[in-house]
N, C-alpha and C positions, 0 to 999 in steps of 0.2 A: 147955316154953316155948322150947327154943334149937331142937329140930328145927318148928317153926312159923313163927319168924322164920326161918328158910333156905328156906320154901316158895317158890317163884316167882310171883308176881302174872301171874294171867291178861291183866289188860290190858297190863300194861308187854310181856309178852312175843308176844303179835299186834297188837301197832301199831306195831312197825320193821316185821312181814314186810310190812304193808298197804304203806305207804310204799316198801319195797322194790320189792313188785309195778307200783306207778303208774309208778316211776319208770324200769323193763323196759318198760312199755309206751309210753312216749314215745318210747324208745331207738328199739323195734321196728317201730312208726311210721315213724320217720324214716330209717330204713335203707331200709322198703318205700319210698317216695315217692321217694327217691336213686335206687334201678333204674327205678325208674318212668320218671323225670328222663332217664336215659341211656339208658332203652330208646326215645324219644320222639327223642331228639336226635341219635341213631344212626340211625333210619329217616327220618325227613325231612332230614336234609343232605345225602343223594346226591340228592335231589329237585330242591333250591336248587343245588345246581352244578352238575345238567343242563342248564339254558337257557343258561348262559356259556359250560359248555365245546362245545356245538354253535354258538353262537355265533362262538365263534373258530375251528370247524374249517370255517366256510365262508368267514374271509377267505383271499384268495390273493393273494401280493405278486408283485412288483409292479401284477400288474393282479387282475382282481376278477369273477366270473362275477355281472352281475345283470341279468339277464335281468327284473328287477322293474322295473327303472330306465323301461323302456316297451316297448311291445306289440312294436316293429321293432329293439332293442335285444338284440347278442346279446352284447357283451362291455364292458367300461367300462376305462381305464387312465389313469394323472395322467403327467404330463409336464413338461416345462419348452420355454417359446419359444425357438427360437433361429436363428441366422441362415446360413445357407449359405456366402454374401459376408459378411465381417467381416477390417478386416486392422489389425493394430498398425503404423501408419506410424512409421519411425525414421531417421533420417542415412543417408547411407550412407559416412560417415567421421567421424571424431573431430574435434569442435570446440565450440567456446562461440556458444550460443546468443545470436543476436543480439535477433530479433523473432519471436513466436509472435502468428499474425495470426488465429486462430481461441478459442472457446470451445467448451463441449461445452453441445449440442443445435445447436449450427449446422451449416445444411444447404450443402455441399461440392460442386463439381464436379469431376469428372473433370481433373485437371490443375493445380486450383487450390491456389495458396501457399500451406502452412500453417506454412512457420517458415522461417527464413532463420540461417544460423549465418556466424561473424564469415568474412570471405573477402579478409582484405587482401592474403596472401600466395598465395592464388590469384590474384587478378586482377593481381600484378605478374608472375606466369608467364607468362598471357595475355598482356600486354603484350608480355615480349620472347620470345613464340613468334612476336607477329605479326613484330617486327620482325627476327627470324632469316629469317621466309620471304620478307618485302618483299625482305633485302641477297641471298638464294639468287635468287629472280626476277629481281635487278639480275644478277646474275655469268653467271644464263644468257644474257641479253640481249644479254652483252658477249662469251661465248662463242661466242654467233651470230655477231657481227657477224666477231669476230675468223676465223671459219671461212670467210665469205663472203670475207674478202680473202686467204686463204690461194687460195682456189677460184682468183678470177682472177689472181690472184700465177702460179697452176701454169696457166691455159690462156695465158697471154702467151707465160711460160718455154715452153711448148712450140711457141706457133708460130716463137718466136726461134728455136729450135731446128732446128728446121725447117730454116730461112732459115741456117741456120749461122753466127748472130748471137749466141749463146752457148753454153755448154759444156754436153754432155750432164750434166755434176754438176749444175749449176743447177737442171734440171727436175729430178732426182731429190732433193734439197734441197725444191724448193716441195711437191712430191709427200710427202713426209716432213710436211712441215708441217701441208699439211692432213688428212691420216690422224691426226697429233697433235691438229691443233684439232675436230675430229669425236668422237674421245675425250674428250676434256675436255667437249663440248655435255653428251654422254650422262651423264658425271660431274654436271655441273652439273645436269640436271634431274633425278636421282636426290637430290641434297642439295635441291632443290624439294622431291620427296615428303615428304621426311624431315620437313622445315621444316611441308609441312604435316600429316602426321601429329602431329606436336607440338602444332601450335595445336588439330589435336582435341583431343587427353590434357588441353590447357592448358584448354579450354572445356568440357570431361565433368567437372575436377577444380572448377571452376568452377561449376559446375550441381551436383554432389554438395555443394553448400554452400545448396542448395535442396530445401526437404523439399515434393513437392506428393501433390495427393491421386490415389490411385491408382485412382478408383473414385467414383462417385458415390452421395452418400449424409448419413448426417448423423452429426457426430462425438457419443458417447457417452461418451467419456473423454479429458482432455488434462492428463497429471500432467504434461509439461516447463515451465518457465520461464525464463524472458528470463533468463539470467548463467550458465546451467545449462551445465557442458561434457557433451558427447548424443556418442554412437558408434551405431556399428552392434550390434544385436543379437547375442548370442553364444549356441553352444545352452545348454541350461536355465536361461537367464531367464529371467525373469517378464516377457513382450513389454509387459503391462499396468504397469507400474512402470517400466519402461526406456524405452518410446517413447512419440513426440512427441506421436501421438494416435492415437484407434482410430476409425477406422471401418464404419458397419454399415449396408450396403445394406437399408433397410426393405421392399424389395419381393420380397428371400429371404428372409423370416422363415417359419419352417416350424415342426411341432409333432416334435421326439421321445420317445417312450414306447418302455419296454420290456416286452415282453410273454410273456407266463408259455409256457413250453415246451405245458404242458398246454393252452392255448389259442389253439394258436398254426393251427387248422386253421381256426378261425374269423374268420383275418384274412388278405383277398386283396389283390393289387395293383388302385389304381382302385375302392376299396370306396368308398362312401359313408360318411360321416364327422359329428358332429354335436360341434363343441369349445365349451368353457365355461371362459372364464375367470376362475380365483378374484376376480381384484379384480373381475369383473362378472361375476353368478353370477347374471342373468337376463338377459344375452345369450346367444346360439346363433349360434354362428360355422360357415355351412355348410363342408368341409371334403372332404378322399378321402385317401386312403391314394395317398404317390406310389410310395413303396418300400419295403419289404422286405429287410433286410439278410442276404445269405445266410451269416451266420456267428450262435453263437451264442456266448453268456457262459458259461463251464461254471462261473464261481464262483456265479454267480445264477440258472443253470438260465434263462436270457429271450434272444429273439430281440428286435432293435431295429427298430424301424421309424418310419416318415418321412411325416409328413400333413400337405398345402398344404391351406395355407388356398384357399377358393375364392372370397373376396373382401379384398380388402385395405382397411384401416383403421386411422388414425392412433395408434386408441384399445391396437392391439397393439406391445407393447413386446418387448426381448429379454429371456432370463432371466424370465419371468412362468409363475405357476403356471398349469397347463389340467389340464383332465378332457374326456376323450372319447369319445364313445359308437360304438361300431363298429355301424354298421347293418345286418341280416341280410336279404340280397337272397334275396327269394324262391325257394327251389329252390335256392341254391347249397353252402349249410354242411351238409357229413354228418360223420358221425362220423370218428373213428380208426379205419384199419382198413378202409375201404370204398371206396377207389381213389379219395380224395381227394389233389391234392399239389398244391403251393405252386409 
């Protein structure tokens, strides 16, 4: 009876291994399907990050070879407008702004007042420069006069002389005199120059209290204000925050872009040019290449160059973004390397 109860029941003992078994085979399942997983995701990622990274190996900065852009199209580059003529008008001496007679977008001539600084102690210089050279004028006049009678004073004395009507001292006496008063003219008109060299200095220092325009064109910037004390510019200022106002000849407005070394055999002097600018990006602004700068950037590996517009139009501002297309003149662009040079 006891070695019967110690027997082991058949079922009790193959229904853990069944259980065992199912539950190895879920395991082994799912291990397969994991390499599956990574063998799937290991071979198609180099796939998916082939079109980006050829993608980016065809941009080139600054400028951009797309020759897709159009059929006569051989190069493309962005740029910014900018002006040739452009000048920061400022004092040209220290003082308190009296009246600023312009705004920015007004259009400027050549000469005209655009600020006046306080001048009261200039024009009291003025004043007695003129009247330093009036009293010089007056002393010459009297230096004359006094000469002229020195003159006949000495031809009397000598014909008395003569006549043995007076003493040889006498003539050498008048003689003396007017050699004197002849010195003194030449004095006197030298204190003239003086007198009027001064009234210039007095009227330059005078006019330096007038700021006018150097240039015609239309002002774009005018930080000064009527109470503001205004100087002259000094180096590393900021001409745009220190002076009186800036102006920008609109009819130098020109396009510069810098252009990739690698590309640079494709752009000639007098090329044909096609600009577009961002705020109007379905205008076509016909264009040429005026120059070429024969130096280049070695931080940026780009030669600069310089494209007139070849019609002028209100609608082009300075500082505005452009893109422009370099047009490939038939027969002229060869490769590197083939007795091409700029």
């Amino acid at each position: 009876m006891l070695l019967q109860q110690l027997r082991i029941n058949p079922e009790l003992r193959y229904e853990p291994r069944e259980s065992r078994s199912s539950t190895g085979w879920w395991i082994a399942g799912a291990v397969v399907l994991l390499i599956v997983a990574v063998a799937a995701v290991a071979t198609f990622a180099p796939l998916k990050r082939q079109p980006a990274e050829t993608e980016a190996s065809d941009v080139v900065a600054p400028s951009t070879d797309t020759r897709s852009a159009g059929s006569n199209t051989t190069l493309q580059a962005t740029g910014y407008v900018t002006a040739r003529h452009m000048a920061t008008v400022s004092a040209q001496m220290s003082g308190t702004l009296t009246e600023v007679l312009v705004d920015e977008g007004d259009h400027v001539k050549k000469g005209q007042v655009l600020a006046r600084l306080e001048d009261t102690a200039q024009r009291a210089s003025l004043a007695q420069s003129e009247a330093q050279l009036q009293a010089a004028r007056a002393m010459l006049v009297q230096a004359k006069a006094q000469l002229k009678q020195a003159s006949r004073d000495l031809a009397r004395n000598e014909d008395l002389v003569g006549r043995h009507l007076v003493a040889t001292q006498t003539v050498e006496t008048a003689r003396t005199l007017v050699e004197t008063q002849a010195a003194q003219v030449e004095s006197q008109a030298r204190q003239v120059d003086l007198a009027e060299a001064q009234l210039k200095g007095a009227r330059v220092n005078l006019d330096y209290t007038i700021v006018r325009a150097p240039f015609s064109g239309v002002v774009v910037a005018q930080p000064a204000q009527e109470g503001e004390i205004t100087s002259p510019l000094s180096p590393g200022s900021d001409p745009k925050s220190s002076g009186v106002a800036t102006i920008v000849d609109m009819d130098s407005l020109e396009v510069e872009v810098d252009i990739d070394e690698a590309y640079l055999y494709r752009v000639q002097p007098n090329q044909s040019v096609e600009a577009v600018l961002d705020a109007y990006p379905d205008w076509t602004i016909p264009a040429h290449v005026s120059a070429v700068i024969p130096t280049a950037d070695r931080t940026k590996a780009t030669v600069k160059a310089r494209i007139a517009f070849d019609q002028k139009d209100p609608r082009i501002l300075p500082d505005m973004g452009v893109r422009v297309s370099f047009l490939d003149p038939a027969g002229r662009q060869r490769k590197p390397g083939t007795g091409s040079h700029m």
